[in-house]
N, C-alpha and C positions, 0 to 999 in steps of 0.2 A: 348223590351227584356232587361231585369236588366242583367248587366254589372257586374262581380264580380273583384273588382280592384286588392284583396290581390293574385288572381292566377295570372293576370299580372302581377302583381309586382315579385311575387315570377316564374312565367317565364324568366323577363326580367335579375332578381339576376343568374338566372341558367345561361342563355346567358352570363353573361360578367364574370363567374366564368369558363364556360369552356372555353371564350378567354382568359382569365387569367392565368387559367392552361397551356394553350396550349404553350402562351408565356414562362411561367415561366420554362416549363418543356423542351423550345427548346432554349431559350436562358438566364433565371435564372439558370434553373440549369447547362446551360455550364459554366452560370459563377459561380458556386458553384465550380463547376469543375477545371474552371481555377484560381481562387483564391484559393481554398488551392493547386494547384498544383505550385502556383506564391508562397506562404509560403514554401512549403516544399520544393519547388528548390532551393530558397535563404536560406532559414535555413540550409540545407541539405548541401550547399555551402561553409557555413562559416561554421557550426561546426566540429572543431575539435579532431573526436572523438581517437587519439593518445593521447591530452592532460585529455580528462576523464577519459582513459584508467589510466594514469599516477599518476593521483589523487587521483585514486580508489588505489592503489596499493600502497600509501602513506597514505592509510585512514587503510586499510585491514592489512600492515604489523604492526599495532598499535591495543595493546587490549583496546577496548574503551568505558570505562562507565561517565554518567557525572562526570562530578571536576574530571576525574581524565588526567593523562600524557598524554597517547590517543590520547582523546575525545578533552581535549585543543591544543591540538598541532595540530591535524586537522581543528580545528575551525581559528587558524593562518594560517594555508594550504589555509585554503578559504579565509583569510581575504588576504591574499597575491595574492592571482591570484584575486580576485575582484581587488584591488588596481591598477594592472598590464592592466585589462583593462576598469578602467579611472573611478568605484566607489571611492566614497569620503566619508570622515567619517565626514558631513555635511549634516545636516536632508534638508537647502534649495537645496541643489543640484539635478539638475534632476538625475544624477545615483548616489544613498549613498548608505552609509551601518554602520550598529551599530551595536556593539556587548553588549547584556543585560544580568547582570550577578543575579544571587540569591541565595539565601543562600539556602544550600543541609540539610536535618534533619540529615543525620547519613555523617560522615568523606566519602571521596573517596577512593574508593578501585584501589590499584594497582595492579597485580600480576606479580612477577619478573621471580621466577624457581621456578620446584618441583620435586623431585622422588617419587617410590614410590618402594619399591625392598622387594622381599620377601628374609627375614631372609635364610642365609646359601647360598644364589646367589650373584654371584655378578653384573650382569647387572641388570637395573632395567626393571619390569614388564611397568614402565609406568614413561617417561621421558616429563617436558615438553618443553622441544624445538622440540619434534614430538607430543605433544601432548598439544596443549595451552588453552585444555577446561577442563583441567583435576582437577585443582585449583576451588571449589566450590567459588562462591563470597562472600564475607566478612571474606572470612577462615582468622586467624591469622598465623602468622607465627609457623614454629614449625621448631627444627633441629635434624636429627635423630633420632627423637623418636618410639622405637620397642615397640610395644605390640601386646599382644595376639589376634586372631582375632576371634569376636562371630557370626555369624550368626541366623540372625532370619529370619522367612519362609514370615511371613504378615504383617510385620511393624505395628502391633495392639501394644496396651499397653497390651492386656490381654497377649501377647506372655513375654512380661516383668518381669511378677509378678515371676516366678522360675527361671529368668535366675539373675545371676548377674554378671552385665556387667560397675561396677564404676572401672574405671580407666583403661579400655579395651576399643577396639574397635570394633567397631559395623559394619555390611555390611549387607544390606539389597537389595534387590531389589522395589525400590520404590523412590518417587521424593523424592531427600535431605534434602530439606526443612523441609516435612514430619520426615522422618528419625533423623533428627538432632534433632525436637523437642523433640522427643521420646525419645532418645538413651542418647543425652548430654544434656540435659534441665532435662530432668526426670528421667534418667537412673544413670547420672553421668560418663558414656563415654567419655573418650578424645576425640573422631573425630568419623567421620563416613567414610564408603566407599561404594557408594552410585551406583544403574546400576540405569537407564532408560533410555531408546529409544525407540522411536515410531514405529510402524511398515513400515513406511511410507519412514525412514529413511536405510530402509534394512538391519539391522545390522547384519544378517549373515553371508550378503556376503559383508560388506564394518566392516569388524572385528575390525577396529581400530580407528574406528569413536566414537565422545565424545561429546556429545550436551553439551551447556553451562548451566549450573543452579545454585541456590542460596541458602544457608541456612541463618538463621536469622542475623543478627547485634547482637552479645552482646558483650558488653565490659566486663562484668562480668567474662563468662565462658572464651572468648579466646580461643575458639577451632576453629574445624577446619572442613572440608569435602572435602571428594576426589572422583570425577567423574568417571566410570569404565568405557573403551569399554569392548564392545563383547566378544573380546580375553581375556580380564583380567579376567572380571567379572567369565567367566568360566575357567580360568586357578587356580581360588583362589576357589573357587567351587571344582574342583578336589584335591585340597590341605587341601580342609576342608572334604571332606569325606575319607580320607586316615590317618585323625589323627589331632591334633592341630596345628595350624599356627599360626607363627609370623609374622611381616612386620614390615619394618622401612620407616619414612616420613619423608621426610623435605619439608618445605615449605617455601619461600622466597618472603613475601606481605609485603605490607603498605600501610597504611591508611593518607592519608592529607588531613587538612582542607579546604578543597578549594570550589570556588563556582560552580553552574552549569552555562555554560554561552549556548547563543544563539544568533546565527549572524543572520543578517535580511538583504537582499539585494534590491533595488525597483529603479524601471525605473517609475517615477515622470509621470501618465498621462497628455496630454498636452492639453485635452479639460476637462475633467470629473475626476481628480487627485484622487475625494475619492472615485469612483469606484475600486475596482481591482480586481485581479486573483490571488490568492496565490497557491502559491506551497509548499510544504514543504516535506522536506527526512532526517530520524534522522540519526542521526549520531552514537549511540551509539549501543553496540550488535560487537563481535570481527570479526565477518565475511566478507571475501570480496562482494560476492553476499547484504549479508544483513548486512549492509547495505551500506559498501565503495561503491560501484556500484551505489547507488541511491546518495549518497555526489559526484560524479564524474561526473556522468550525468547532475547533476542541476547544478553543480558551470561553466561548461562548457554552459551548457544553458545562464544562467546568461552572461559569459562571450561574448559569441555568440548574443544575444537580445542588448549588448554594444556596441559591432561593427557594425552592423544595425543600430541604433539609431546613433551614431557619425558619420557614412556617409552618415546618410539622408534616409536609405534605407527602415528605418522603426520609424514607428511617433505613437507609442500606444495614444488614446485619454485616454484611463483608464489607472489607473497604473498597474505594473504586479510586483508583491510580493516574493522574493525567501528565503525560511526559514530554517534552519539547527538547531537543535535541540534535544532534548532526547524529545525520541518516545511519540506521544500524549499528553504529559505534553505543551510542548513548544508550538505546534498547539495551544491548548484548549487554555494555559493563554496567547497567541496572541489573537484570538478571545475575550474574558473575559474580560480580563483587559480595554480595552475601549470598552465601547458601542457602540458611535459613528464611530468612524473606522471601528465598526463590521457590520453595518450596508450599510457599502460599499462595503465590500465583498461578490462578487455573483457570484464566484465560487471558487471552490477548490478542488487540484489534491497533493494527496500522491504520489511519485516515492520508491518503496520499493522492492529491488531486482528484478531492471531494468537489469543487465548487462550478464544473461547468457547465459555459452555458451550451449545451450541446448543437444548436442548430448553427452557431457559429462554430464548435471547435472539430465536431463530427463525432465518430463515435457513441458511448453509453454507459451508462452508472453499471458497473461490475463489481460484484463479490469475489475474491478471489480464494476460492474453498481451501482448506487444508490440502496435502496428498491424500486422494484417495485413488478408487481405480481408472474415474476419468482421466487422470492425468497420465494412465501410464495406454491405457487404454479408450481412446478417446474418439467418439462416433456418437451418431447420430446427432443431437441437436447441444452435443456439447463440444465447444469449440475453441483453441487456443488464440489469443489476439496477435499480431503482429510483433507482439512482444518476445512472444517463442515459448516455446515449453521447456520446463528447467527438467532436469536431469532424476528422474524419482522410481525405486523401486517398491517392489510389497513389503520390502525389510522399512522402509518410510514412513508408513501404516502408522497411524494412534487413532484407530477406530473412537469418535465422536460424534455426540449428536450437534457438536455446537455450528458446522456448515448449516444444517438444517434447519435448528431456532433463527440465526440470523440471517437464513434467506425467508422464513415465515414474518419474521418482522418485518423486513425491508418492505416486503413483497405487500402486508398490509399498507404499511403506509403509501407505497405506489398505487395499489386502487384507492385509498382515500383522498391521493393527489392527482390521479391520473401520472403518474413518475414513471418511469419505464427504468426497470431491474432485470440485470442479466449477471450469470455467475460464470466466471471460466475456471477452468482444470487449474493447477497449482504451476504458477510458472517464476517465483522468488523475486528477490531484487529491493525487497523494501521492506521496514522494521517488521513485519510478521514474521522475517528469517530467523532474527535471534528467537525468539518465542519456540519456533518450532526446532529449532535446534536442539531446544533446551527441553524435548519433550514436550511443551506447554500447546496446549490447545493456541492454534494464533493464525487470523484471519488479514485480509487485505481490503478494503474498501477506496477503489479507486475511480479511474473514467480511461478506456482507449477506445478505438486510437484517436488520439487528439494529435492534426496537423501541425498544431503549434508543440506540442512537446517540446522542451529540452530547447526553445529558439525566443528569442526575444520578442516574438510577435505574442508571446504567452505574457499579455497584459490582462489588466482587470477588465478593459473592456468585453475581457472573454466570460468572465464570473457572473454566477446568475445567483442573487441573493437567495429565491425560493430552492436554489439545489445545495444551497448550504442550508438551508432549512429541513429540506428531506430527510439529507444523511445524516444533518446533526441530532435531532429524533430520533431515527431511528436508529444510530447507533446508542446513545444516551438511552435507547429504552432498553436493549439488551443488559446492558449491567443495570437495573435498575430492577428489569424483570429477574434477575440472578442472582442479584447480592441482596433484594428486601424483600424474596419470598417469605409472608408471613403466613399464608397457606400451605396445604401440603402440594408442591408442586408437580408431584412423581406422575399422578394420571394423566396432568399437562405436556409432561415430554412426552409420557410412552407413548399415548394417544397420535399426539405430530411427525415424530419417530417413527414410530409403526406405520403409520400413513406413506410418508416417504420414501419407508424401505420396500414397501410391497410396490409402490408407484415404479422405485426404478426398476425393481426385478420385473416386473412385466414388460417393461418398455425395452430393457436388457435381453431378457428372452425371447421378445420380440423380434428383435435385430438377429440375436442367433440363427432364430429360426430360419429366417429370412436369406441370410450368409452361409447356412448350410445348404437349401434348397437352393439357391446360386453354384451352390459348390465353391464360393468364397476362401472356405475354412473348413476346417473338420468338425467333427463332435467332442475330439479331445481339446482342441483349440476355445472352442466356447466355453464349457464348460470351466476351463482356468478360470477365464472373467467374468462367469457368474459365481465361482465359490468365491473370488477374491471381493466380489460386493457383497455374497453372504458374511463372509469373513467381517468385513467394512461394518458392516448395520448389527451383529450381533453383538460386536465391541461396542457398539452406540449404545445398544437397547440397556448392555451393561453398565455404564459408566454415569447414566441418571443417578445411577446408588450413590452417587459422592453430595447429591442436595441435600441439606439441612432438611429433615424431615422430623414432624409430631408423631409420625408413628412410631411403633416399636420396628428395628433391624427386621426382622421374620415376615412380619407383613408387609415390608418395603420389599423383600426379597421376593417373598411367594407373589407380589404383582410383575417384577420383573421377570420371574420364572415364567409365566402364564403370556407372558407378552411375547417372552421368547419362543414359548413352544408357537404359539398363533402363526408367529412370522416363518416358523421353521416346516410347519403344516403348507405355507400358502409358498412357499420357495418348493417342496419338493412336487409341488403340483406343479408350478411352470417347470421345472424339472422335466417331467415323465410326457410335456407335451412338445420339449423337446428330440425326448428319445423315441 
């Protein structure tokens, strides 16, 4: 009788894959369990969250664009409290920090006061110390200046040709920027008085709300634009259908040459130093939520990950990177600027309107996962925010497990807090972009929809100290669980990994089934979006190999091997209960 060796062999792989699992899922995964719950109890112990509270609220009472008062004065806010607990402005030292400055193309804008009063009243329509988004950015200054006010319907040029509007002002309903090119660029209008708000932002029932926005830099014209709420926009609406309106401006800006700067904080890894973990939260944008709330949270992190490390309590073998910055720019030329540095970076996490309080702003604490195939293909309980979904195909793909660790952590700490965590498909817009651009595993931890977004009603009053608390643990414990595994941490992923990916393939095949027996779709049609999540998870199950590991290469491999066959046994099964 001929012996076939490859089914032995391939028996005796299944045998030690399911004592493997058996272990790993009764005692790897307890200690999955108990190492992040050993990070978030110590994390969770030392941080601080009264002092990010505090920070935030020192960041948020500042309008804050690069180079300008702000945005600098906050950047010494962090260079202070780094200092305080025990970074050094010395690149040899295990905790540094430096501040990198560059030159801005167009001056810094300030903005001091403004009114805005309609002619024959005396209180003003729109004052800004209630109103701090009401100053269009790069407006020049102006001091009661009354002119007549014109209205046009569509912000088109063709609405221009029979009106003349030099030396007049102009209100439109439409973004400023727009509006100003047309009106003072081409028009010859002194300024603009500009509405838009989203729907998202409710502006009929929050009347007094003013999103922040911008018209161009010219030094030529020296004009200006004024941002409307709800109430104005329509109070100045009823004043133009009842006959011609006046209004008078003043505006109190200024522009300084200054540069944009960028503080960088890092806990020097003590095995693997050009590994790390970056983080990064910008700094600029006048809101407390967005973005004081995320400078509050991290500097506090930072400060928290110092105290650990100085009593021993915590030993990163990689480094962990903390970044402050103007949005995306300061990410991206971190990454860019050196190669080599960039190339140690193998992960990265945005904190970007961490801190609210939710029953006031609405919405919920969001993960915002890499691309994978929710975002290209998105149903059943996973769902894009009113933010929109960015543009992503399967060439997008860097199959990781790190969506999954960081929604396993979040997700602990929200049952030990009662917190409520939700993850949406990949929809871009915030420092996570550089990261993934550059290849790098890089993650979003945010909050929508918040009614206040992007309007000056996004005060502290909205900030809930315990939710800079949550997210600042638990994102602090991901790099903490990644850069000081002193264990071998391999069983820990595949074990959470493997869980994960069998969860969604059934819940995936689920829906298939479901959308073919509707006659939805076809069978070639599903089947795309279940191989493009085998695809997803088999890259994950892969790329555990890059952890520092005690074992030997071979035995790191043969556990990834056996993980991947398990996961590839239980996909062709939902498979065949499709066909």
């Amino acid at each position: 009788m001929k012996v076939d060796l490859s089914k032995i062999f391939s028996i005796i792989s299944l045998l030690q894959f399911i004592i493997f699992s058996n272990i790993s899922y009764t005692i790897s995964g307890q200690n999955t369990i108990n190492k992040i719950d050993q990070y978030l109890n110590m994390i969770g112990d030392n941080f601080d969250q009264n002092n990010a509270f505090n920070i935030t609220k020192y960041a948020s009472d500042r309008w804050r664009l690069a180079g300008n008062q702000g945005f600098n004065e906050t950047v010494m806010k962090i260079r202070d409290e780094l200092e305080t607990a025990g970074y050094k402005n010395d690149t040899s030292a295990r905790l540094s920090y430096r501040i990198e400055s560059y030159p801005l193309r167009t001056p810094a804008w300030n903005p001091r006061s403004a009114r805005l009063v309609i002619s024959g009243e005396s209180d003003p329509l729109l004052d800004f110390s209630t109103n701090r988004n009401m100053i269009a950015i790069n407006s020049f200054p102006v001091s009661q200046l009354e002119r007549e006010v014109i209205f046009i319907e569509t912000c088109d040029a063709e609405e221009l040709i029979n009106l003349d509007v030099k030396g007049k002002i102009v209100m439109g309903e439409c973004h400023p920027y727009s509006l100003y090119k047309l009106a003072v660029e081409q028009g010859g209008a002194v300024g603009i008085l500009s509405y838009r708000m989203p729907a998202y932002n409710q502006p009929e029932k929050f009347v007094h709300s003013i999103s922040f926005a911008s018209i161009p830099f010219n030094a030529t014209k020296k004009s200006w634009g004024i941002c409307l709420s709800y109430y104005a926009k329509e109070k100045l609406r009823k004043k133009l259908i009842n006959g011609d309106l006046k209004v008078q401006v003043s505006i109190d800006s200024e522009f300084t040459p200054d540069d944009e700067l960028t503080i960088i904080a890092e806990i020097k890894g003590s095995k693997q130093p050009h590994d790390r973990f970056v983080y990064s939260a910008h700094i600029q944008e006048p809101g407390a939520n967005d973005n004081a709330s995320g400078v509050g949270a991290l500097t506090e992190m930072a400060k928290t990950a110092a105290r650990l490390v100085n009593n021993q309590s915590l030993d990163p073998h990689r480094s962990i990177t903390f970044l402050w910055g103007d949005e995306i720019r300061s990410t991206r030329r971190y990454i860019q600027q050196d190669s080599t540095r960039a190339t140690g970076i193998k992960w990265g996490m945005s904190l970007d309107m961490v801190g609210e309080d939710t029953k006031k702003t609405g919405g919920t604490f969001l993960i915002e996962k890499m691309p994978d195939p929710s975002a290209i293909w998105t149903r059943g309980k996973d769902k894009h925010t009113e933010w929109g979904a960015g543009h992503v195909d399967t060439a997008d793909f860097n199959p990781h497990y790190f969506n999954d660790l960081v929604e396993s952590i979040c997700r602990e700490q929200a049952h030990r807090k009662k917190w409520i965590v939700r993850t949406n498909p990949f929809e871009g817009g915030s420092d996570h972009q550089p990261f993934l651009d550059a290849g790098i595993p890089g993650l979003l931890l945010w909050h929508f929809t918040d009614v206040f977004y992007h309007t000056d009603a996004d005060r502290i009053d909205k900030v809930s100290p315990n939710t800079l608390a949550n997210v600042g643990t638990a994102a602090l414990t991901c790099s903490a669980y990644l850069s000081s595994a002193s264990e071998d941490p391999l069983d820990d992923l595949l074990v959470l990994v493997s869980k994960a990916a069998k969860k969604r393939i059934k819940i995936e095949s689920k829906l298939s089934r479901k959308n073919i027996r509707s006659k939805k779709t076809n069978l070639s049609d599903e089947l795309k979006i279940l191989t493009a999540w085998k695809f997803w998870y088999t890259g994950a199950i892969k790329k555990t190999n890059e952890l520092p590991l005690p074992i030997v290469k071979s035995e790191q491999q043969r556990r990834i091997n056996l993980t991947l066959s398990d996961f590839e046994n239980y996909y062709n099964k939902q498979i065949k209960k499709i066909k």
